[in-house]
MARKOL-369027 format. One record per residue (C-alpha): residue number from 1; chain; x, y, z. Coordinates in Angstrom, 1 decimal, padded with zeros to 4 digits. Layout:
NODE   resi   chain       c1       c2       c3
NODE    NUM       A        X        Y        Z
...
//
This chain:
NODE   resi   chain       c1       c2       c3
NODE      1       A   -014.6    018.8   -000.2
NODE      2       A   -014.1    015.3   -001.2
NODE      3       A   -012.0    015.1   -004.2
NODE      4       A   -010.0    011.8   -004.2
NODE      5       A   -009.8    012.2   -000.1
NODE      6       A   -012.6    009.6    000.6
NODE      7       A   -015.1    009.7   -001.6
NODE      8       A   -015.7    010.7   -005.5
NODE      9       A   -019.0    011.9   -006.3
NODE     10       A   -020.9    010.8   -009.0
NODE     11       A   -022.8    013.0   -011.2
NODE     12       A   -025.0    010.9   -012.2
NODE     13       A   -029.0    010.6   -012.5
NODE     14       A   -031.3    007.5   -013.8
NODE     15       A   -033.2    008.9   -016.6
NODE     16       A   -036.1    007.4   -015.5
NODE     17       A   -037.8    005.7   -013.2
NODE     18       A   -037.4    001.9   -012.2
NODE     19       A   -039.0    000.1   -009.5
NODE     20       A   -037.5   -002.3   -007.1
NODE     21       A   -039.4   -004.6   -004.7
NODE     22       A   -042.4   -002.7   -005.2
NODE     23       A   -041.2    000.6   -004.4
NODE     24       A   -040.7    003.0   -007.2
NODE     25       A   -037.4    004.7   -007.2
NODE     26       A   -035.6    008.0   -008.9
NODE     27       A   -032.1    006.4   -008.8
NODE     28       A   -029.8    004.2   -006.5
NODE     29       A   -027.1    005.9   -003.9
NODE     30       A   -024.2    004.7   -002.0
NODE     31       A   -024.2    006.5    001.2
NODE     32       A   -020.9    006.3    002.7
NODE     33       A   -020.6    008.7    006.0
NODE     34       A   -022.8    011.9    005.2
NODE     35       A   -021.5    011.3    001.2
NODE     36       A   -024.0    010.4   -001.1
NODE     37       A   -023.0    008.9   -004.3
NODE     38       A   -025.6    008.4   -007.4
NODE     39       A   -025.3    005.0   -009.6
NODE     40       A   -026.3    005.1   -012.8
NODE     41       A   -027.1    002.5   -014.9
NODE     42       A   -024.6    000.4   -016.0
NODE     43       A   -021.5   -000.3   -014.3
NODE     44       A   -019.8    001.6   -011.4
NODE     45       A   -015.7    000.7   -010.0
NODE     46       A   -014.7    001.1   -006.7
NODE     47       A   -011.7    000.8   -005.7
NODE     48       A   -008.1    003.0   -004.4
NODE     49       A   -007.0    003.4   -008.2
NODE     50       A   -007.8    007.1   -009.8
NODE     51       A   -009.0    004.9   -012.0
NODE     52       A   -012.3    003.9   -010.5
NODE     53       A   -015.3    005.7   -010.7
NODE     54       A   -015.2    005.8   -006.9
NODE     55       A   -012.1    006.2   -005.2
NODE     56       A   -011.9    005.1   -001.6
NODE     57       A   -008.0    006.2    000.2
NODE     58       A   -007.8    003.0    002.1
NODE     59       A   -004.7    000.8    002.5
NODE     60       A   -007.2   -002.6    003.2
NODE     61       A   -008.7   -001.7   -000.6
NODE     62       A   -007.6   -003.0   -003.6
NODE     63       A   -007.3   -001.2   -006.7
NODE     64       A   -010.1   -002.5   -008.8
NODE     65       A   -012.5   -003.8   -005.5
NODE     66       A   -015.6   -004.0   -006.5
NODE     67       A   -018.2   -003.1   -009.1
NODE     68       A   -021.8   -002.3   -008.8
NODE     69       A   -023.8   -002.9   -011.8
NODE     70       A   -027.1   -001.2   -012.0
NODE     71       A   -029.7   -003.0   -015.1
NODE     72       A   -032.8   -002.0   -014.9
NODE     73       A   -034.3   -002.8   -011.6
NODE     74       A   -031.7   -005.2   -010.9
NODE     75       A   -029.0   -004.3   -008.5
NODE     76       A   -025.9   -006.2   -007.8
NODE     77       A   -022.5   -005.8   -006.3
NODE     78       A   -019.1   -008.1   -007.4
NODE     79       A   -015.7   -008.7   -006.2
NODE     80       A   -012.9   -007.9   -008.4
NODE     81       A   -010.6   -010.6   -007.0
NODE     82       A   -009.8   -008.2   -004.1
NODE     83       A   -007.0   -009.3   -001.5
NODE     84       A   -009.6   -008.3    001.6
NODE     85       A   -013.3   -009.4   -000.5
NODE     86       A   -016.7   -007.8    000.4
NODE     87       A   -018.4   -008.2    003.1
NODE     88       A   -022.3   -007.5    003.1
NODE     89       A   -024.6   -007.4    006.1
NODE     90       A   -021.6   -008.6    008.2
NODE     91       A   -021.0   -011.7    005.9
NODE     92       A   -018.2   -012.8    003.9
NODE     93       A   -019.6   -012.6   -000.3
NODE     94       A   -017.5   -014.4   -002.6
NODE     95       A   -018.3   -013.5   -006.7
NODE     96       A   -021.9   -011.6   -007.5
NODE     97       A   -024.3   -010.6   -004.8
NODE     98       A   -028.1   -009.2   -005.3
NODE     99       A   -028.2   -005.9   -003.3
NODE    100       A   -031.1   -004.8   -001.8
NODE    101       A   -032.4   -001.4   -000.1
NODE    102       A   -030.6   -000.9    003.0
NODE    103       A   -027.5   -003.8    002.5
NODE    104       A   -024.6   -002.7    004.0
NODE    105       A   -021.3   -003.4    002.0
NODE    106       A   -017.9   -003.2    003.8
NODE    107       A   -015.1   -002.4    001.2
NODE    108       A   -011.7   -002.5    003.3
NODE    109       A   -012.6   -000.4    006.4
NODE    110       A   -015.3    001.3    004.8
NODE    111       A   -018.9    000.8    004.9
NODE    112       A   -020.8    001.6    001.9
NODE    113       A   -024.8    001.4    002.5
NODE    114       A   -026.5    000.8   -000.8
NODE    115       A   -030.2    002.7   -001.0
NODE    116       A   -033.2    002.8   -003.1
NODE    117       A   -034.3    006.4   -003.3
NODE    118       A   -037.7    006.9   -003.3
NODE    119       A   -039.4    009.5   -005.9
NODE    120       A   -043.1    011.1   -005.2
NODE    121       A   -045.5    008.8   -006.4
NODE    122       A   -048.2    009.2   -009.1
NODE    123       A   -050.2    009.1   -006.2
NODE    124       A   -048.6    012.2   -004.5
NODE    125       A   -046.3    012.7   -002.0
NODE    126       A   -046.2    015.8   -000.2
NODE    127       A   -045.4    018.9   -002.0
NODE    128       A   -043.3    019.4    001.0
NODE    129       A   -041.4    016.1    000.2
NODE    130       A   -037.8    016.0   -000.7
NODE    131       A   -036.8    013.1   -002.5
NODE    132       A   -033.1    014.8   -003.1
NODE    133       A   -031.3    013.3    000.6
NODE    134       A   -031.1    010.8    002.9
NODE    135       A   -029.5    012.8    006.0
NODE    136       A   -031.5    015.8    007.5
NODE    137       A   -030.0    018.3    010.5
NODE    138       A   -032.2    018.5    013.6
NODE    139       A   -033.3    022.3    014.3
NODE    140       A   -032.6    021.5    018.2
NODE    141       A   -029.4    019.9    018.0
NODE    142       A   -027.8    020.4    014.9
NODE    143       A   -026.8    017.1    014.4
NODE    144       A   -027.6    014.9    010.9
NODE    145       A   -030.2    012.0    010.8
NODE    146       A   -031.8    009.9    008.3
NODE    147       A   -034.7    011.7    006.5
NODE    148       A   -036.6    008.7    006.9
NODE    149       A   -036.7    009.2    011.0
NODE    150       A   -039.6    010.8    012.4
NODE    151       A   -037.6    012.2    015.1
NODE    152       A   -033.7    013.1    015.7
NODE    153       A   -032.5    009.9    017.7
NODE    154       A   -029.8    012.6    019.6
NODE    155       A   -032.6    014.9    020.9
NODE    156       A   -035.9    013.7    020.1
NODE    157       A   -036.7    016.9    018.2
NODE    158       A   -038.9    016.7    015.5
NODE    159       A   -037.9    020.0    014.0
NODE    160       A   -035.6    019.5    011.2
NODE    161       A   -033.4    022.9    009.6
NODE    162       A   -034.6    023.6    006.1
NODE    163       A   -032.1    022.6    004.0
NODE    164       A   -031.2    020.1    001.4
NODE    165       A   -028.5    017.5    001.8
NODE    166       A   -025.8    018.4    000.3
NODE    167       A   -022.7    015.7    000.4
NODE    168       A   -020.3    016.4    002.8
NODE    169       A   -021.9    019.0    004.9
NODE    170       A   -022.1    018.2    008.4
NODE    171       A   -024.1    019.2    011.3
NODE    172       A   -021.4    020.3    013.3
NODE    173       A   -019.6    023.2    011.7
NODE    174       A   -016.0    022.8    013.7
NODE    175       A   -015.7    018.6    013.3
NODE    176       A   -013.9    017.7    010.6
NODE    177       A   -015.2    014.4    009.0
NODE    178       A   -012.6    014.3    006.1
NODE    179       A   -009.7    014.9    008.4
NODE    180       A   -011.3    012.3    010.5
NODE    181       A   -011.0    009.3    007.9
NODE    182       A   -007.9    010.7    007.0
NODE    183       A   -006.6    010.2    009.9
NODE    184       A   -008.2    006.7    010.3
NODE    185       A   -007.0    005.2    007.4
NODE    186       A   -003.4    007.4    008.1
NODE    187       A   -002.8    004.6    011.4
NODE    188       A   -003.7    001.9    009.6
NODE    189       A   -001.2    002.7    006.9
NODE    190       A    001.2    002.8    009.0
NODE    191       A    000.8   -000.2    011.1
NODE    192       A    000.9   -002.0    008.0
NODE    193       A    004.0   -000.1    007.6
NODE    194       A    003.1    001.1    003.6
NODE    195       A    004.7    004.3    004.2
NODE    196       A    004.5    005.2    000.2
NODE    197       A    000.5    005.6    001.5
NODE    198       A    001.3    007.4    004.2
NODE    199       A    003.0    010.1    002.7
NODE    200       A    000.5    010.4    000.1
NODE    201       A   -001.9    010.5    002.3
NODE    202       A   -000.2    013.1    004.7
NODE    203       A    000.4    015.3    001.8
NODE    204       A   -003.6    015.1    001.2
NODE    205       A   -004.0    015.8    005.1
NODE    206       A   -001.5    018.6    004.9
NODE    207       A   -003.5    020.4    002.7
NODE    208       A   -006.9    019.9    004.6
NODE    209       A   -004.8    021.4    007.4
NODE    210       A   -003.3    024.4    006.5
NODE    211       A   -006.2    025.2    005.0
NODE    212       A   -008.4    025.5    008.4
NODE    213       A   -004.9    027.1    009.8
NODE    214       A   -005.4    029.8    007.1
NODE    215       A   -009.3    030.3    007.5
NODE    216       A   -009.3    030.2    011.2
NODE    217       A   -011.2    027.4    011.6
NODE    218       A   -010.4    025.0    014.7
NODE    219       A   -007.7    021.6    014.7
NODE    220       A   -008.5    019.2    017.3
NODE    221       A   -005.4    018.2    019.4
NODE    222       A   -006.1    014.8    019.4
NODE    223       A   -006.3    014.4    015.6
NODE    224       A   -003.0    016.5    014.8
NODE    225       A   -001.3    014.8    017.1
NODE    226       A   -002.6    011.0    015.6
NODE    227       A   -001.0    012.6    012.1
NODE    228       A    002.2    014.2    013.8
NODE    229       A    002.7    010.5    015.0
NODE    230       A    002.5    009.3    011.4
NODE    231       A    004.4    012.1    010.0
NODE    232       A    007.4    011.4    012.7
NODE    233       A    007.3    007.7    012.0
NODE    234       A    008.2    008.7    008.2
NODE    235       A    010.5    010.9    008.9
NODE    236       A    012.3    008.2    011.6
NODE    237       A    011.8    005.6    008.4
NODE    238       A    013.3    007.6    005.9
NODE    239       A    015.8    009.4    008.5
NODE    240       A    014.6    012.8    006.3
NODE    241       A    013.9    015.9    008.1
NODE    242       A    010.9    016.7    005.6
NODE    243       A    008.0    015.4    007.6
NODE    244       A    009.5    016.9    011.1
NODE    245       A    009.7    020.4    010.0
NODE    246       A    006.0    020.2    009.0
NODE    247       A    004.7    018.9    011.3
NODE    248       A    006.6    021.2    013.9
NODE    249       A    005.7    024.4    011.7
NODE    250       A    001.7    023.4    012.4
NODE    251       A    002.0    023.4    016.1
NODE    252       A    003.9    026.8    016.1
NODE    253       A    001.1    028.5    014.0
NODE    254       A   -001.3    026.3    016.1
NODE    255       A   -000.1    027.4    019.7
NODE    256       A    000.0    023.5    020.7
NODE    257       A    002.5    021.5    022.1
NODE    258       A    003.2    018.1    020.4
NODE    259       A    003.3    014.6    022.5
NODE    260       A    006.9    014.2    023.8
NODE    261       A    006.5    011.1    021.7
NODE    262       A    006.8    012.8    018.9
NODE    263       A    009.7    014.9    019.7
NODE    264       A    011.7    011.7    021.3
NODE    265       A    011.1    010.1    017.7
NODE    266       A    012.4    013.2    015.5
NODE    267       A    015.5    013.1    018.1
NODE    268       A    016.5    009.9    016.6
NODE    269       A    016.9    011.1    013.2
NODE    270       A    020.9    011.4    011.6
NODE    271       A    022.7    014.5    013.1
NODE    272       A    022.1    016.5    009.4
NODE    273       A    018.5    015.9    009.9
NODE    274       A    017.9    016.4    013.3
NODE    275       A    019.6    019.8    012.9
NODE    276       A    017.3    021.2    010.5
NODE    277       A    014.7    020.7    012.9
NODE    278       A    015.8    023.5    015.5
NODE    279       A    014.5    026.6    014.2
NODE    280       A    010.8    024.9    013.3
NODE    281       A    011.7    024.1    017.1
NODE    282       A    012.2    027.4    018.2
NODE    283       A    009.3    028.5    016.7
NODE    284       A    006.9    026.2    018.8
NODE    285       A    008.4    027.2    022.0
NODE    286       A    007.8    030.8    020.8
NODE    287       A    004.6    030.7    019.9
NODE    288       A    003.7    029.0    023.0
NODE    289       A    004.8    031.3    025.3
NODE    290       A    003.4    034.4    023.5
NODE    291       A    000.2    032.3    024.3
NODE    292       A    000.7    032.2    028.3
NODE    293       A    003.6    029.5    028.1
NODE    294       A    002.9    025.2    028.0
NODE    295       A    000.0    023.8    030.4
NODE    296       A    000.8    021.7    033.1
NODE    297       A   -000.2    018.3    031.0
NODE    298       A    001.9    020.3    028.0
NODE    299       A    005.0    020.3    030.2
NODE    300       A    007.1    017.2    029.1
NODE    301       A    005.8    017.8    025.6
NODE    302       A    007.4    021.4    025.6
NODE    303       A    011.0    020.1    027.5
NODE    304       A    011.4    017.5    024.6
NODE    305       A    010.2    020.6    021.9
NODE    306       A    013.2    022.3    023.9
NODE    307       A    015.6    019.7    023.3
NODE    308       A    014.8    019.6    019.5
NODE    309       A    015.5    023.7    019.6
NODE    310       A    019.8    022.9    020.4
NODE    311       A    021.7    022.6    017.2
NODE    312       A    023.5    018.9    017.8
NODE    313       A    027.0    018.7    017.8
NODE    314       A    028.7    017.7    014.4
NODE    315       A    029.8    013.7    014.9
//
């Protein structure tokens, strides 16, 4: 699910077919990760406003970035006066740039790659022929690559799952992609120290996560710990307890022990705060040992979890 966390989907279908550079086409997609997004004729916004047709959560993006303006076989991209501009191919494009199949457009952090999607000629492709996707999953591996490969670049298979693509779906069922840029774009927020985006975006990230908590699917450590860091930054910013307690609740329901950097920052928050943070505490260590107690590389994670769990005395 994509709604406003990276990507928007656009609905969107030409109604018929235009050609460009000799090739005839169904429609034109942004791929963006294993998104797909159709562009119809006319014009399309990108940008981090709600506003836009395609809404990209980035700190580095400007609200109105870009627009893409589809006219007949024509196909060109434009900066909105951005405070970061486009870059396409890997070079800086100032005003209105002619996109062709395959350009690669870097909007803030994210790269957009603008494609030309072929339809079955009058001349036939294969019944078999797809012309819905750009990503396929290899039948060996499991792992996506472009339709237009002859062979998985991971494996070497040729056997490819049947399936369609469908945007957002992922050959590996337990990695979560959104969570991913989510993170990404979380510790760029915050270096930049625009802590209005990061609790926007830890509110969208809180509800990715609880809902794989609820469904049993798995969190990796490495990325709850990245947004614990971000959540306890906040909390240390705003000296408010808010951030601490969730982010301690998700490791108690999780089993895991946080990074003792995280703990040492929620110890620095005001006496009031830091106090409301005990029984979230207690909760960690309990669930932790119900699980066999901490690891050995847990250890000085758990101790400063333990020092969060005592009520501090009143100043």
């Amino acid at each position: 699910m994509w709604a406003r966390v990276g990507l928007l989907t656009l609905a969107a279908e030409l109604a018929n077919l235009t050609k460009l550079g000799g090739i005839f086409v169904g429609r034109y997609r942004l791929r963006f990760l294993l998104q797909e997004i159709d562009l119809p004729q006319g014009d399309t916004l990108v940008g981090r406003s709600a506003a836009c047709h395609v809404t990209i959560e980035d700190p580095l993006v400007s609200r109105q970035h870009a627009r893409f303006r589809i006219e007949g076989a024509r196909a060109t991209v434009e900066d909105l006066g951005s405070r970061n501009g486009l870059i396409i191919n890997g070079r800086s494009v100032a005003g209105i740039a002619e996109l062709a199949d395959g350009d690669r457009v870097r909007i803030g952090t994210q790269e957009l790659v603008f494609c030309a999607v072929r339809a079955a000629s009058k001349t036939g492709a294969s019944a078999g022929t797809r012309p819905t996707g750009f990503m396929c999953h290899c039948a060996a591996c499991g792992l996506p690559y472009p339709m237009e490969s002859p062979q998985c670049p991971s494996c070497g298979s040729r056997e490819r799952m049947d399936e369609d693509t469908i945007s957002g779906v992922v050959g590996e069922p337990n990695r979560n992609w959104t969570l991913e840029l989510l993170v990404e774009v979380l510790l760029r927020a915050a270096a930049l120290h625009r802590w209005d985006d990061v609790d926007r975006m830890l509110r969208r990230s809180q509800a990715n996560i609880q809902e794989r908590v609820k469904s049993g699917q798995p969190v990796q450590q490495a990325h709850l710990d990245s947004l614990a860091e971000a959540a306890a930054r906040l909390a240390e910013e705003r000296k408010s307890a808010e951030w601490g307690n969730w982010l301690l609740d998700v490791y108690a329901d999780l089993g895991m022990v946080p990074h003792e950097s995280i703990s040492v920052r929620l110890s620095t928050l005001p006496p009031q705060a830091r106090k409301s943070l005990a029984p979230a505490a207690n909760r960690v260590l309990e669930s932790v040992v119900a699980r066999g107690g901490p690891a050995e590389e847990d250890r000085a994670g758990y101790q400063q979890v333990e020092s969060l769990s005592f009520t501090p005395p009143e100043a």
